[in-house]
C-alpha positions as CSV (number, residue, x, y, z in Angstrom):
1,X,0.0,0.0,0.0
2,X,1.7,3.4,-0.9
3,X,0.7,7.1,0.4
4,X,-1.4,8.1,-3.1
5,X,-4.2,5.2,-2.1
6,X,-7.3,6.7,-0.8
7,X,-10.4,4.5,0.6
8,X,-12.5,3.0,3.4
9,X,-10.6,0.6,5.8
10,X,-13.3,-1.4,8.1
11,X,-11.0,-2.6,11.3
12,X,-12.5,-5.0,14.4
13,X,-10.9,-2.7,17.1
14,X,-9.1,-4.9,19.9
15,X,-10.0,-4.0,23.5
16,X,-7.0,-2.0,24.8
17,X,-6.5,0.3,22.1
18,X,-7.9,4.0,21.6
19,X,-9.3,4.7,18.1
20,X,-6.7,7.1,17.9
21,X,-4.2,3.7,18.4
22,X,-6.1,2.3,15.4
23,X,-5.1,5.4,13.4
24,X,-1.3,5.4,14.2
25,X,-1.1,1.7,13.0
26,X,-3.0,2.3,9.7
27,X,-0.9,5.7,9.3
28,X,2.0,3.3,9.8
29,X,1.1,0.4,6.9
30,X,-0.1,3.2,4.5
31,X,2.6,5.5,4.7
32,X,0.4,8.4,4.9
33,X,-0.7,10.7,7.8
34,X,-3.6,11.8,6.3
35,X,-6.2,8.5,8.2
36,X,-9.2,9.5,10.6
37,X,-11.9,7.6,12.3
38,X,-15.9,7.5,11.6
39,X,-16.7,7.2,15.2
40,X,-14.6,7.1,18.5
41,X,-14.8,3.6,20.2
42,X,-13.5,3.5,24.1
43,X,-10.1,1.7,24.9
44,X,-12.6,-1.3,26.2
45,X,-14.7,-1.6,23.3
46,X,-14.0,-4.0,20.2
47,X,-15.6,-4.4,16.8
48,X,-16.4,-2.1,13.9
49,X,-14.2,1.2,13.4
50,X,-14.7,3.0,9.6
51,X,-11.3,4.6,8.8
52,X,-10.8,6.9,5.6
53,X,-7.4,7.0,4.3
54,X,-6.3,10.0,1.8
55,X,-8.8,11.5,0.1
56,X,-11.3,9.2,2.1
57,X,-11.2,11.0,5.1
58,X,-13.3,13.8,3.8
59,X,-15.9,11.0,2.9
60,X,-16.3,10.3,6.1
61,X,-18.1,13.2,7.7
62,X,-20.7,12.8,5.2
63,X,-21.4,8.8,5.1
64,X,-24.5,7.4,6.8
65,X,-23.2,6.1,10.2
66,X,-25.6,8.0,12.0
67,X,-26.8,4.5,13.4
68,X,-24.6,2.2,15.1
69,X,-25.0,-1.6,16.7
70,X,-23.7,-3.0,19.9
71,X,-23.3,-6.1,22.0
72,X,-23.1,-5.4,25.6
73,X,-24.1,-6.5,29.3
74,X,-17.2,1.9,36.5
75,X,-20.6,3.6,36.3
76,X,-19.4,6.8,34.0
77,X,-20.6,10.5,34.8
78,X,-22.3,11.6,31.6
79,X,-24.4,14.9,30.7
80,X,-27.3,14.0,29.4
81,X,-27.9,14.1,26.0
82,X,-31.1,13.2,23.2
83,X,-30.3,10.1,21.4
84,X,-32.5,7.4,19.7
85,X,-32.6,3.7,20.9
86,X,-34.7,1.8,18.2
87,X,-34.2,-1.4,20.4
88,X,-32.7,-2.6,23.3
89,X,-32.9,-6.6,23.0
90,X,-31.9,-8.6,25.6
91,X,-30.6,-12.5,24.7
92,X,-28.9,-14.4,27.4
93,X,-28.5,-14.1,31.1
94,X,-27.0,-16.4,33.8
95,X,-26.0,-15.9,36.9
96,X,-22.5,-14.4,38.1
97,X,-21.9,-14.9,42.1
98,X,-25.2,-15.1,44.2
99,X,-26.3,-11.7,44.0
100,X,-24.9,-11.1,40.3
101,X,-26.2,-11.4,37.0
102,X,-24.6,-10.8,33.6
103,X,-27.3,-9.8,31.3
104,X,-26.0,-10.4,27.3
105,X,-27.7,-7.6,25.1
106,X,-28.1,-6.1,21.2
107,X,-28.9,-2.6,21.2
108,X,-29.5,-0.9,18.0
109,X,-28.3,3.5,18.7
110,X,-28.2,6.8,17.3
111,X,-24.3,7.9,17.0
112,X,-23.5,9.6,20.6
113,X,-25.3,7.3,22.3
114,X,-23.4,5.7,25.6
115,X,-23.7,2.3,26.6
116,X,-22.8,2.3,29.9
117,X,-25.1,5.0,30.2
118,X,-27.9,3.0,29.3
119,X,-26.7,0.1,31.2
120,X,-26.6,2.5,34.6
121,X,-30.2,3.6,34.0
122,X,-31.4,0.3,33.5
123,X,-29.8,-0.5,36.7
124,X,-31.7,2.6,38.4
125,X,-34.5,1.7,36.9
126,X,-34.4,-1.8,38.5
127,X,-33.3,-0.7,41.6
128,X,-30.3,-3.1,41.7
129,X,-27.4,-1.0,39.5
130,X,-25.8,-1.4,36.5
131,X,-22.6,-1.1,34.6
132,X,-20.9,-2.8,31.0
133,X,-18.4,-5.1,31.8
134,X,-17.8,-6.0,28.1
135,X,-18.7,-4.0,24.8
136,X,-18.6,-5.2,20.7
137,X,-19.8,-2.5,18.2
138,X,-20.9,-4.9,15.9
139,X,-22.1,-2.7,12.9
140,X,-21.5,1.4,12.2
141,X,-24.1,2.6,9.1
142,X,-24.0,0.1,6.5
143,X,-21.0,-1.3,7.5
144,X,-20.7,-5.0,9.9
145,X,-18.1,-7.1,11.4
146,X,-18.2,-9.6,8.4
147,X,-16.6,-6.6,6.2
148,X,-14.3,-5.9,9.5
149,X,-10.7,-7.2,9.4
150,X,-8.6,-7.2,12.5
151,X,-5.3,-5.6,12.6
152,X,-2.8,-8.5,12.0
153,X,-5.2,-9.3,9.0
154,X,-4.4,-5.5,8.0
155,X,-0.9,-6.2,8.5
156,X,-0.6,-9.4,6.1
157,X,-3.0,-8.2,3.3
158,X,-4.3,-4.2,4.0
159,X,-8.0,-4.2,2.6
160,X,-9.1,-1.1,1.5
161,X,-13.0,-0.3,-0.1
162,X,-11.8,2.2,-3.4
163,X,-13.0,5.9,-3.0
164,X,-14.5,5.5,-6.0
165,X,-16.9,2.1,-4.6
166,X,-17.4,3.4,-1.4
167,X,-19.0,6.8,-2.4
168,X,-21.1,5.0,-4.9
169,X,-22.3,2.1,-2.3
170,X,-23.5,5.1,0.0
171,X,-24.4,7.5,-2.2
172,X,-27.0,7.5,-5.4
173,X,-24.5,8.6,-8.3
174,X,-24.0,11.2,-10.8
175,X,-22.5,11.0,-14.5
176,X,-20.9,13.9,-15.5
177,X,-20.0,15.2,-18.9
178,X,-16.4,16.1,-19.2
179,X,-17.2,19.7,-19.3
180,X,-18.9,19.6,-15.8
181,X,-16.4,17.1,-14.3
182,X,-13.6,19.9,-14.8
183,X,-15.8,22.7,-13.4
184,X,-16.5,20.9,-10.4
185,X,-13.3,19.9,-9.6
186,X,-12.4,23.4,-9.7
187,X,-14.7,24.2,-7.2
188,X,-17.6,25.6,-10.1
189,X,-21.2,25.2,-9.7
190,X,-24.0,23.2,-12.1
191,X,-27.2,24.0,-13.8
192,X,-29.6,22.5,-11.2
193,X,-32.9,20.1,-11.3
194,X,-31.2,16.9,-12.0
195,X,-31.5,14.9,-8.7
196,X,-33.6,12.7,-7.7
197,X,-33.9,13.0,-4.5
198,X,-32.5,14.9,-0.9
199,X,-29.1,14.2,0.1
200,X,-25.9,14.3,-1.6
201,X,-24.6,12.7,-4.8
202,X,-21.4,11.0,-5.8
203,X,-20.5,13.3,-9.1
204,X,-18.4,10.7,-11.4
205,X,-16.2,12.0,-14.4
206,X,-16.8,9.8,-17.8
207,X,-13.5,7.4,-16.6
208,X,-15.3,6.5,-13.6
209,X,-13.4,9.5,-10.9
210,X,-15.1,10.4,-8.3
211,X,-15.1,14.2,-9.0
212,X,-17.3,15.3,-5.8
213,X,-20.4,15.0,-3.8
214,X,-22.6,17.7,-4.6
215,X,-26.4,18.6,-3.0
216,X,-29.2,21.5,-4.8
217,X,-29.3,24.6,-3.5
218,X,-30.8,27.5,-4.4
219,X,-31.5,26.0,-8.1
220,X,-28.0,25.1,-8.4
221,X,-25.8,22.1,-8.3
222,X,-23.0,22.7,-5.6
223,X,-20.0,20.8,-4.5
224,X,-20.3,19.8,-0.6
225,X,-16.8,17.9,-1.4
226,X,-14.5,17.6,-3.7
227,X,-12.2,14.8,-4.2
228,X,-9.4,15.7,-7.0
């Protein structure tokens, strides 16, 4: 892998390591300092991480991992804060000590949602406490553990979605002429009325580039990022 790649790297986070960790090793095997995150996981929490490498890591702001998947079971201090729990599924219990119980749970969250934190009310609530004594993100947006490689995988074989494919599997695409590929890139704007539908686009040039992601507004088509 050399420094000019750019793309989507899907790691299964080990406990022990910060996100940030994560980022120093994948700086490391692609030789480029220009790798960020999708979405911090805590030093005791394993499974899915989204890293952009090169161009890739102005993808990421924009990709739908608004909703994120977790296995779980010292009680944090945490300002409260909205968040969305579509479901909170509980499937396995036993017992732990005679006045224990580890509780085995899916819960299906809004990004920004803590764990813990819903594992401490869920103790208030009951009347008995509550903490997370383990923790597996095991999906981020579109994106599972079965795409997920761990980090001596990444170190034998580094597998990397293209810029190019991971822009068009989360975005509805664009063909561009050759004349609007080169305005774009320079930052110019498009006739609007061509999309079909809210959201941004993936804008591709004739040879398949990605050229930008562009939204309407104000009867135009504008670039919201541009990737050469």
């Amino acid at each position: 892998m050399n420094a000019t790649a750019d793309g989507l790297v899907i790691v299964d986070k080990p406990a022990g390591l910060t996100s940030h960790d994560v980022v120093g090793r994948l700086r490391r095997l692609t030789g480029t300092r220009r790798v960020g995150h999708g979405g911090t996981l805590d030093p005791m929490a394993t499974g899915v991480l989204v890293v952009g490498v090169g161009k890739a890591t102005r993808l990421l702001g924009h990709l739908a991992l608004a909703e994120k998947e977790y296995q779980a079971g010292t009680t944090p201090v945490l300002a409260p804060r909205a968040v969305t729990v579509r479901s909170f599924c509980i499937v396995s219990e036993r017992r732990a000590g005679d006045r224990l119980l580890d509780v085995d749970a899916t819960v299906t969250c809004s990004s920004g949602t803590y764990i813990r934190a819903l594992a401490r009310d869920l103790g208030e609530a009951l009347g008995v406490g509550g903490h997370v004594t383990a923790l597996r993100r095991t999906r981020a947006g579109a994106y599972d553990l079965a795409m997920a490689h761990t980090l001596d995988q990444l170190e034998a074989d580094l597998s990397l979605i293209p810029l190019a494919r991971a822009a068009a599997d989360a975005f509805r695409s664009r063909q561009l002429t050759e004349d609007e590929a080169r305005r774009l890139s320079h930052g110019g704007r498009l006739p609007g009325g061509e999309s079909s539908g809210p959201g941004p686009e993936a804008a591709f040039a004739p040879d398949g580039t990605l050229i930008a992601l562009v939204e309407e507004k104000d009867g135009q088509t504008c670039p919201v990022a541009v990737f050469v």
